[in-house]
TIVOGU-226884 format. One record per residue (C-alpha): chain; x, y, z. Coordinates in Angstrom, 3 decimals, always signed. Layout:
SITE,kette,east,north,up
SITE,A,X,Y,Z
...
// end
This chain:
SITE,kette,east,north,up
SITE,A,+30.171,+74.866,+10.092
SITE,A,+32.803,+73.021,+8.344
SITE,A,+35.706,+70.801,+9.790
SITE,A,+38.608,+72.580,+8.875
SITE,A,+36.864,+76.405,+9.990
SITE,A,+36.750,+75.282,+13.673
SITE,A,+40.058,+73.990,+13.846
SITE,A,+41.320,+77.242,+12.229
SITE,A,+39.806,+78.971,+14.550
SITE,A,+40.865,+76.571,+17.604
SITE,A,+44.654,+77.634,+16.165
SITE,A,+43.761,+81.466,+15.995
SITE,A,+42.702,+81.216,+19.550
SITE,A,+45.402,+78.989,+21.063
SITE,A,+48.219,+81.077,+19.258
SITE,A,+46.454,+84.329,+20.248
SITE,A,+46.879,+83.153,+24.033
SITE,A,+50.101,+81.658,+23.065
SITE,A,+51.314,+84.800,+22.054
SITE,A,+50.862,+86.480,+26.221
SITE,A,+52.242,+83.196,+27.451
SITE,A,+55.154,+83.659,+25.399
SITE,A,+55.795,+87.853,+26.240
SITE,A,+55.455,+86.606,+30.635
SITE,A,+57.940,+83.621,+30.135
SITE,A,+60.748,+85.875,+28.624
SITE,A,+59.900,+88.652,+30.992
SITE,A,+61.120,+86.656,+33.680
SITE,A,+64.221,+84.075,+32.237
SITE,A,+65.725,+83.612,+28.745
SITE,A,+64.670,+83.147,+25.467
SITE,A,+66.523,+79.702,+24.785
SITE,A,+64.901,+78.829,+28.369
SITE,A,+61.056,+79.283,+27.257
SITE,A,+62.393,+77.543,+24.452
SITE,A,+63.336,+74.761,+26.103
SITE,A,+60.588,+74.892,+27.883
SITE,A,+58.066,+75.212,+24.563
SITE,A,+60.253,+71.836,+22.788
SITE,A,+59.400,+69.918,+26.211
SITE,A,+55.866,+70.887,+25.395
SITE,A,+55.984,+69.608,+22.041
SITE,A,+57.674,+66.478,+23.253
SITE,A,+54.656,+65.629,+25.716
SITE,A,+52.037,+66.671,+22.945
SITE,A,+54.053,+64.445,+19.964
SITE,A,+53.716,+61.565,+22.765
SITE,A,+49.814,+62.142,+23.250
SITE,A,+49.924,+62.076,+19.544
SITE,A,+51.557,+58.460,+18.896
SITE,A,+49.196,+57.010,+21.823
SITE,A,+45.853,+58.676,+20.452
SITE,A,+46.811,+58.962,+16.137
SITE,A,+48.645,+55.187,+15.609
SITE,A,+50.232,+57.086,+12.645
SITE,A,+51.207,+54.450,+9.599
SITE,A,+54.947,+55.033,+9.313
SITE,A,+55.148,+54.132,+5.348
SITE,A,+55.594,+57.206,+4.351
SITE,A,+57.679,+58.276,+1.069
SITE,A,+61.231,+59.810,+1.584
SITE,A,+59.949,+63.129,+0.405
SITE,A,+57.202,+63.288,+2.894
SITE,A,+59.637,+62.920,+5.904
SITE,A,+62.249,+65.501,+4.480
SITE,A,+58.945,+67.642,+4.316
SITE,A,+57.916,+67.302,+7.889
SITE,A,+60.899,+67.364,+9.059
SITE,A,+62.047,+70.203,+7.285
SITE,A,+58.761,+71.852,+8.475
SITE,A,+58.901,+70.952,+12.253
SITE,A,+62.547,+72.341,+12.500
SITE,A,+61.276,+75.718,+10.568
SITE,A,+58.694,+75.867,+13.299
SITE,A,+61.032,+75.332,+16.024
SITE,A,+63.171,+78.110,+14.677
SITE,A,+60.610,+80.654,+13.977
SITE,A,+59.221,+79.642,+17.950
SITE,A,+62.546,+80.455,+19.194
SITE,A,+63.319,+83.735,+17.199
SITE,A,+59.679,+84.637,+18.081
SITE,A,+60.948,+84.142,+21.788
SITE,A,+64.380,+85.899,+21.180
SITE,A,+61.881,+89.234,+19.780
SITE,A,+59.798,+89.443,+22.905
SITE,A,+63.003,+89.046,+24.940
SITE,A,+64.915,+91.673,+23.513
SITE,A,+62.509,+93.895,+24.002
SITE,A,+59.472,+93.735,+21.592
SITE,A,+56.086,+94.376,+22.780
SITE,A,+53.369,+91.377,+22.556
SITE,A,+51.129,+93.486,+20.994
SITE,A,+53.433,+93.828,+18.399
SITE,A,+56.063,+91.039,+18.039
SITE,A,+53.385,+88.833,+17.249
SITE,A,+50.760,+90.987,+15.588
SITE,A,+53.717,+90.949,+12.958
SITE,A,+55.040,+87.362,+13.074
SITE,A,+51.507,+86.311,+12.692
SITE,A,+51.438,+87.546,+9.191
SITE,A,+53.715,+84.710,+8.259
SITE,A,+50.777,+83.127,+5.909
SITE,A,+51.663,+86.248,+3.502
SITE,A,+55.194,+84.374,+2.928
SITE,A,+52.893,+80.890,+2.578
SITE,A,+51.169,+82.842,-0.267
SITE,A,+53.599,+84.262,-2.235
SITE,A,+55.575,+81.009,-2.047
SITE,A,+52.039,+79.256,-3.005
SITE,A,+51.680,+81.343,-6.142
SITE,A,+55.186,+80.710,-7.009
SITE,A,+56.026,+77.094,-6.419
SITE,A,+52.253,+75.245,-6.121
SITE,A,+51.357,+77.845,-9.208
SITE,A,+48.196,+78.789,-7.151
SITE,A,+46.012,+82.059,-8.158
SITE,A,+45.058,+84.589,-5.780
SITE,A,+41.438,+86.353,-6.714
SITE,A,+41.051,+90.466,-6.369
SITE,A,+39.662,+90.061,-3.206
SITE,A,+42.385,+87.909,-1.810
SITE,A,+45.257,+89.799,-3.131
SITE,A,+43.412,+93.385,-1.346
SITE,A,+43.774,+91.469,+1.783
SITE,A,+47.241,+90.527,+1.482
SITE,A,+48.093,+94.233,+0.643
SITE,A,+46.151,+95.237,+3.810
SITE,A,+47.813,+92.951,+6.055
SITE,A,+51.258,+94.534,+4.646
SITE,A,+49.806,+98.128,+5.260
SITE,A,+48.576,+96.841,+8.953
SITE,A,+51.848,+95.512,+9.592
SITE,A,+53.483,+98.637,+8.914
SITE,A,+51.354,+100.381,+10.827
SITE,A,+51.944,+97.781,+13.993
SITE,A,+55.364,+98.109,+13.600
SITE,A,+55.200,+101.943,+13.971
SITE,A,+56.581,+102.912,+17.179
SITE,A,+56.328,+106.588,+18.418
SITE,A,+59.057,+107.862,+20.758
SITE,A,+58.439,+108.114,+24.115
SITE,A,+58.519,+112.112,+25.117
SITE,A,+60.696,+112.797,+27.954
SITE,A,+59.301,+115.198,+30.315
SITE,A,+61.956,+117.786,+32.218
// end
């Protein structure tokens, strides 16, 4: 199995938890709390990072601006992801549909890296869209007299 296939699938799983861990904390305090909480998290894990990685810091301008930029558009889409559960979004849901973020990664591959999507790949990107839709269909609840 290659590399880069069990790592991906190391991420599916840890996010997948992630996602329950995320739906308990703002059950029980605020979004910008389990926020707080998640950045103190990242904090720790950046540290265990520097000790273990002994990253080279020559890195050109453009490459900082990029992780940078990246790093605070994960922070961001953390704490909105928070603010969804809190205000009321189900789990099963909220991030069933934030989890289709890689659709955005496409379409902004195609455009700006001028990558090509084959048949197959563009029928899965279409069926994600139709299983979001269908995630994000919520019936009513009946009320019973």
């Amino acid at each position: 199995m290659h590399a880069w296939l069990v790592f991906a699938v190391l991420a599916l799983v840890l996010w997948g938890i992630t996602g329950i861990t995320q739906k308990l904390s703002t059950n029980r305090i605020s979004s910008e709390r389990s926020f707080l909480w998640f950045c103190w998290a990242m904090v720790a894990l950046s540290a265990a990072v520097l000790i273990v990685a002994h990253p080279h810091w020559n890195l050109a301008r453009a490459v900082v601006i990029c992780s940078v930029a990246g790093g605070a558009l994960n922070g961001l889409g953390a704490w909105t992801s928070f603010r969804a559960l809190e205000s009321g979004g189900k789990a099963s849901v909220v991030i069933s549909l934030i989890s289709l973020y890689p659709l955005l990664t496409v379409g902004l591959a195609v455009l700006f890296l001028h990558e090509r999507l084959t048949l197959t790949q563009t029928a899965g990107a279409v069926t994600a869209i139709a299983a979001a839709i269908l995630l994000s269909i919520e019936s009513q609840p009946k009320i019973v007299a």
